[in-house]
C-alpha positions as CSV (number, residue, x, y, z in Angstrom):
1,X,85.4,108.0,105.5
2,X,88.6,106.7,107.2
3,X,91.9,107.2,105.8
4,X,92.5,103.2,105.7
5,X,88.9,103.3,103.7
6,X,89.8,105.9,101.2
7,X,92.6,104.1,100.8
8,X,91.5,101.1,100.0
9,X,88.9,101.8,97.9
10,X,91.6,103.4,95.5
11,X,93.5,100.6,95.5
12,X,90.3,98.4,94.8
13,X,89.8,100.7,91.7
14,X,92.8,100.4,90.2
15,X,92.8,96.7,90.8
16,X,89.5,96.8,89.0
17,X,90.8,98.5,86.4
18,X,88.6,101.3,87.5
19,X,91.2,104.8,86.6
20,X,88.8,107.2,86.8
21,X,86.9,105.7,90.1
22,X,90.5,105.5,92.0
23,X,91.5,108.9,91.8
24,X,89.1,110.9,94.1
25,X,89.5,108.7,97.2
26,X,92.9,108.5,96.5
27,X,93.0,112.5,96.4
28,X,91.0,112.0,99.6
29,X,93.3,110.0,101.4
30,X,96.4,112.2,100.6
31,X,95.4,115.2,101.7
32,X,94.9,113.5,104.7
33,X,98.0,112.3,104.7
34,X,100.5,113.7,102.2
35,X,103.4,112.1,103.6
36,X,102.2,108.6,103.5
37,X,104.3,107.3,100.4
38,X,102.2,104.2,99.2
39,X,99.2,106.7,99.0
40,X,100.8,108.9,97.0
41,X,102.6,105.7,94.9
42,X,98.9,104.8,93.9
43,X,98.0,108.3,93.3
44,X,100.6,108.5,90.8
45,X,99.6,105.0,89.6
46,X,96.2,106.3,88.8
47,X,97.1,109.5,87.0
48,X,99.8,107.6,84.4
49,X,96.7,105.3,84.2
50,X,94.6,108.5,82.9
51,X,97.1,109.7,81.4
52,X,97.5,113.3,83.4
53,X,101.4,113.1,83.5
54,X,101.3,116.9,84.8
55,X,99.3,115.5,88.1
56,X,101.3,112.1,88.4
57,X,104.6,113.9,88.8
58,X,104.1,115.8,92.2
59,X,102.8,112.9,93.1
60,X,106.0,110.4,92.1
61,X,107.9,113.3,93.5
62,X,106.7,112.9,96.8
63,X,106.7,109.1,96.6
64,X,110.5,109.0,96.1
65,X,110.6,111.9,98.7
66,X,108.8,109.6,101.7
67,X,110.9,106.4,100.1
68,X,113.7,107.0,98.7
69,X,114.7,103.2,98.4
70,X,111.2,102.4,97.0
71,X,112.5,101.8,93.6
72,X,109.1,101.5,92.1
73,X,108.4,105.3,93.0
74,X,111.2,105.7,91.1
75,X,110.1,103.5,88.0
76,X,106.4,105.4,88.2
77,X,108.1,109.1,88.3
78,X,110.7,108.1,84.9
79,X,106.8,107.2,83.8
80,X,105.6,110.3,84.5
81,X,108.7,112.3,83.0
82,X,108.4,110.3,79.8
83,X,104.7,111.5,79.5
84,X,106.0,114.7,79.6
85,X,108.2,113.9,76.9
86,X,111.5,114.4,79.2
87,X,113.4,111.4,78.4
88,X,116.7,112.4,80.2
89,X,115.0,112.7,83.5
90,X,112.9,109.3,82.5
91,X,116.0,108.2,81.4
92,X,117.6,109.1,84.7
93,X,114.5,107.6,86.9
94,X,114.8,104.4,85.0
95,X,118.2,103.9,85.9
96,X,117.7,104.3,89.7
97,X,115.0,102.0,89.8
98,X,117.2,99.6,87.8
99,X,120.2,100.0,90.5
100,X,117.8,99.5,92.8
101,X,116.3,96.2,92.1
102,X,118.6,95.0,89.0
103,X,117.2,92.3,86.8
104,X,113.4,93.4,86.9
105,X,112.2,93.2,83.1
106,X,109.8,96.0,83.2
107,X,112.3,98.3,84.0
108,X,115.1,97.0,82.0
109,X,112.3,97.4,79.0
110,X,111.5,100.9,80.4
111,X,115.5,101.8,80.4
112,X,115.6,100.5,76.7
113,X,112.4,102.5,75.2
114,X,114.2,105.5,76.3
115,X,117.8,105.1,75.7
């Protein structure tokens, strides 16, 4: 399967509401390409989905690392710290995503839950 396929089919899950469907073509398509930020943006997506903070965080990582204006990598990797149970580096992830696109609810509410 193509990497656009793999891709897609991911994102189709996760649309779908499908977690646990998402994550191996989305594994697929990033070690493909593992610096292709919106693939590992979903990947991360799909991991806080399941709940596997320990797998979304590399992934986060890396999307902030390949976008580092993207400020919803930085809203999923604050999600990925607080799963941890790190709240100053959610805290810290929160904040960034809020300087980067101020007024956004969701992350003003994600800033608040961990303040």
């Amino acid at each position: 399967m193509e990497l656009y396929e793999l891709y897609s089919q991911g994102r189709q899950h996760l649309a779908a509401g499908e977690t646990r469907a998402a994550i191996p073509p989305l594994e697929q398509a990033r070690n493909i390409s593992p610096a292709t930020g919106s693939i590992r943006e979903a990947l991360a997506m799909a991991y806080l989905r399941a709940q596997r903070y320990s797998d979304a965080l590399p992934e986060a990582e890396a999307a902030v690392e390949c976008a580092p204006n993207d400020h919803y990598a930085y809203y999923l990797l604050g999600r990925a710290y607080q799963g941890l149970g790190d709240l100053t580096s959610a805290r810290a992830q929160y904040k960034l995503a809020n300087w980067l696109r101020p007024g956004d609810e969701a992350y003003q509410a994600a800033l608040a839950a961990v303040a």
